[in-house]
C-alpha positions as CSV (number, residue, x, y, z in Angstrom):
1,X,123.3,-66.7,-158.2
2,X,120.3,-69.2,-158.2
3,X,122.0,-71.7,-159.9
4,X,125.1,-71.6,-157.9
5,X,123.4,-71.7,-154.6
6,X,121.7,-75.0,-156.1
7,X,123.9,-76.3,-156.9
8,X,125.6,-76.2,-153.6
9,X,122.0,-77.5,-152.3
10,X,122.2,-80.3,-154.4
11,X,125.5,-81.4,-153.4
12,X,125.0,-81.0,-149.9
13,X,121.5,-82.4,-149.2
14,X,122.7,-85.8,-152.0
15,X,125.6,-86.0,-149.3
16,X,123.0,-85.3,-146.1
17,X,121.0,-88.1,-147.3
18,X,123.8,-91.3,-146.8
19,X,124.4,-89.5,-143.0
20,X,121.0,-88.2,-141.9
21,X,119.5,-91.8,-143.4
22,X,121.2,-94.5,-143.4
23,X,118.1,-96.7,-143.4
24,X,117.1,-95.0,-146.1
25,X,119.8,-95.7,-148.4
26,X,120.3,-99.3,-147.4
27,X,116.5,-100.0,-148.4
28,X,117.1,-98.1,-151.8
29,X,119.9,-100.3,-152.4
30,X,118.2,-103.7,-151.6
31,X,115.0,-102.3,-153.9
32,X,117.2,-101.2,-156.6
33,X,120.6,-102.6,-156.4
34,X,123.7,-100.9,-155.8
35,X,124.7,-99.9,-159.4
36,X,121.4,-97.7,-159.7
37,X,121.8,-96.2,-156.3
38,X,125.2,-95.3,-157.5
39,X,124.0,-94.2,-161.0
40,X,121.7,-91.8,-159.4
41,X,124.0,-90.5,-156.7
42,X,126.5,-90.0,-159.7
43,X,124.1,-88.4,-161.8
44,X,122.7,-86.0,-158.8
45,X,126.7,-85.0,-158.1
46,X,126.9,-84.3,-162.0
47,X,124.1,-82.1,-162.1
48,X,125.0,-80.2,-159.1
49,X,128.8,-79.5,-160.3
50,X,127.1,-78.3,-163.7
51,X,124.9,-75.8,-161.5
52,X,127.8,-74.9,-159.7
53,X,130.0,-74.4,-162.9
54,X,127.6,-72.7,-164.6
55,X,126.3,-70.7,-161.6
56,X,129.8,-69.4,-160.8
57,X,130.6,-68.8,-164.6
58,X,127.6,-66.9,-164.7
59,X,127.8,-64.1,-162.4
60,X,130.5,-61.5,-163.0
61,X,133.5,-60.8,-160.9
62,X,133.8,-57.9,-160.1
63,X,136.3,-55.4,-161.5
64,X,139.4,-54.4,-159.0
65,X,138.5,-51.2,-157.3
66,X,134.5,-51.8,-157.6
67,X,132.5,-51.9,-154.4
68,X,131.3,-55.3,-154.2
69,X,132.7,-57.1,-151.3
70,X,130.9,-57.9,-148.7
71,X,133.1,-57.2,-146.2
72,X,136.5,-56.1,-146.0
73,X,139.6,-58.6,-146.1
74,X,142.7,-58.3,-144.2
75,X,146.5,-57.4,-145.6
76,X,147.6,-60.6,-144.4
77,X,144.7,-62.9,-145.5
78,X,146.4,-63.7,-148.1
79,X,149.1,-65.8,-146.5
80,X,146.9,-67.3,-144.8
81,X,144.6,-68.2,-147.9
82,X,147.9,-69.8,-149.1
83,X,148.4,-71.8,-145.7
84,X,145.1,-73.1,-145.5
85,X,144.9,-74.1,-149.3
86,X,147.5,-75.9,-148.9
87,X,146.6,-77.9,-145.5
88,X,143.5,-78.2,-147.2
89,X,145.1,-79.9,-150.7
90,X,147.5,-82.6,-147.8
91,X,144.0,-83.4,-146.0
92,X,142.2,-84.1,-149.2
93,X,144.4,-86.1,-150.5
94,X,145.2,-87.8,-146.9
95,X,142.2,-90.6,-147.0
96,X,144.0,-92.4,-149.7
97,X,147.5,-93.8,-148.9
98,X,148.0,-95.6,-145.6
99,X,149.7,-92.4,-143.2
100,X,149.8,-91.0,-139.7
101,X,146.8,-87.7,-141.2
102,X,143.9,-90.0,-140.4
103,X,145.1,-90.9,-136.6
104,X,145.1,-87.0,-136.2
105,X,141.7,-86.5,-137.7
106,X,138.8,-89.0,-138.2
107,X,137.7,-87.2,-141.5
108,X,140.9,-85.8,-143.1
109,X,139.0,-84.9,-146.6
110,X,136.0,-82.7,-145.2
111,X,138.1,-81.1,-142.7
112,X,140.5,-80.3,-145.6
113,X,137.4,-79.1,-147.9
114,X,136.8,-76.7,-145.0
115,X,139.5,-75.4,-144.7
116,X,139.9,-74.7,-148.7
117,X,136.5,-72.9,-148.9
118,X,137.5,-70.9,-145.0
119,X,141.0,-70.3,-146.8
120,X,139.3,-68.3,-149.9
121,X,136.6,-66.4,-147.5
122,X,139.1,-64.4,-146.1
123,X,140.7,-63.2,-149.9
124,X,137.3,-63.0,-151.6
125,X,133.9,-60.9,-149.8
126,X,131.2,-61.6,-152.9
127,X,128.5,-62.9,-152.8
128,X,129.3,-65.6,-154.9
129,X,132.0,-66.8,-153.1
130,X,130.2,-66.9,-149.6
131,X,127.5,-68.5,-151.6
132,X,130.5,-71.4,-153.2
133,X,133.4,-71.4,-150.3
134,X,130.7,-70.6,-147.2
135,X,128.3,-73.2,-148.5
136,X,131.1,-76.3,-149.1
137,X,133.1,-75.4,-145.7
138,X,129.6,-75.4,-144.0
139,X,128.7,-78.9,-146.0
140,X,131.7,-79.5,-144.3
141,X,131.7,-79.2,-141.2
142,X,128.1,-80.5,-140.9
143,X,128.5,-83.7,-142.8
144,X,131.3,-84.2,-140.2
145,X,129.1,-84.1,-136.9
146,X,126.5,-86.0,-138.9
147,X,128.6,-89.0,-140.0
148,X,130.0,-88.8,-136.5
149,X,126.6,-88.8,-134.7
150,X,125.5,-92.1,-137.5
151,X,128.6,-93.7,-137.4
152,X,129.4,-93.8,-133.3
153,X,132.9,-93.7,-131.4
154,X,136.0,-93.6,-133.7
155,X,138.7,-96.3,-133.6
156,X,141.9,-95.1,-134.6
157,X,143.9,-96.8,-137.8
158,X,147.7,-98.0,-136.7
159,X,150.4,-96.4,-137.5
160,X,152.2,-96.3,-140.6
161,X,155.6,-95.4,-142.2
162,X,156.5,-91.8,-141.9
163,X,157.7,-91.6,-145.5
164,X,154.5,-92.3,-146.6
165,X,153.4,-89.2,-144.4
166,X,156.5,-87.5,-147.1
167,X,155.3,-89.0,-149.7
168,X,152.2,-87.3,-149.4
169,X,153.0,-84.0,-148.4
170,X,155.4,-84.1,-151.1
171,X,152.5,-84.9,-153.5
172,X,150.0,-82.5,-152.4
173,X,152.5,-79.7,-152.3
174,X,153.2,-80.3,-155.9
175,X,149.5,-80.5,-157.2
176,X,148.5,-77.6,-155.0
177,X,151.9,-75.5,-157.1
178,X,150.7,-76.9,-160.3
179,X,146.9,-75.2,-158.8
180,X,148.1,-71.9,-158.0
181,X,150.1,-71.3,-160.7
182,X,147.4,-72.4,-163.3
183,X,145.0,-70.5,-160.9
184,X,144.0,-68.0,-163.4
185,X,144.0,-69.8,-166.2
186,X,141.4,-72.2,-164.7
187,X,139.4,-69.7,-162.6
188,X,140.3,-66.4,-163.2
189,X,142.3,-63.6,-160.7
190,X,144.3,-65.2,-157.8
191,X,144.8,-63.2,-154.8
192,X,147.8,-65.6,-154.0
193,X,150.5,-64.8,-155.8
């Protein structure tokens, strides 16, 4: 469990820094130059995913019918594991293409990463899990008041096409199929399907 919840540290406090500091990290980047900054950062975001992996890898799920959750989840979490996954998977991907997501929502890719990790809280009460989904929905959702505090009032992008709103949905809806069908192969048990 230490390694995961480093891991999580790691990546959150690497991402703190550019938000919390942003003084900071301009006058590493005029010291060393851009590359290294980015070679570090990289590195840093490397180690912590390895922490993660290995973290999660580590620890055991537990067997179905063992007392080890937390605390108990709902019949119908499931569906809405499967709901928020998926509005997660359209507002990660939304940054990207020009679309009509980022007038609804300043940061579409955190809000989406929230609600992914709030979406597999309600089908999974370990330990590890809180430790992996709570920790990245709370990175979050604090990384979002923190950019928003550094970077001031938000203008709004224009407007664009509505089919490249389509487009994207489309997209997302098929990676986030390919995901949960390949679920257990990746990451083990899926309470989705």
């Amino acid at each position: 469990m230490t390694r995961l919840a480093l891991g999580v540290l790691l990546w959150s406090m690497v991402h703190f820094f550019a938000a919390i500091a942003p003084a900071s990290r301009k006058s590493l980047i005029e010291r060393f130059g851009e590359y290294p900054y980015k070679g570090v950062f990289t590195v840093l975001m490397i180690i912590s995913i390895y922490l993660i992996v290995s973290g999660w890898s580590s620890l055991t799920p537990p067997e179905p019918g063992e007392l080890s959750a937390i605390y108990a989840t709902p019949e119908w979490a499931r569906y809405a594991t499967a709901v928020l996954v998926l509005i997660g998977f359209v507002l990660f991907f939304a940054p990207y293409p020009a679309n009509n997501f980022k007038r609804l929502l300043r940061h579409p890719q955190l809000t989406g990463i929230a609600c992914w990790g709030v979406g597999h809280l309600l089908v999974s009460a370990t330990a590890r899990s809180l430790v992996f989904f709570g920790g990245l929905a709370a990175w979050a959702l604090i990384e979002i008041v923190l950019i928003n505090q550094r970077d001031g009032e938000w203008h709004k992008p224009g407007r664009a096409p509505i089919k490249n709103d389509v487009v994207l949905v489309v997209f997302s809806v098929l990676v986030y199929l390919a995901f949960l069908y390949t679920h257990h192969l990746l990451f083990g048990h899926t309470n989705l399907v």
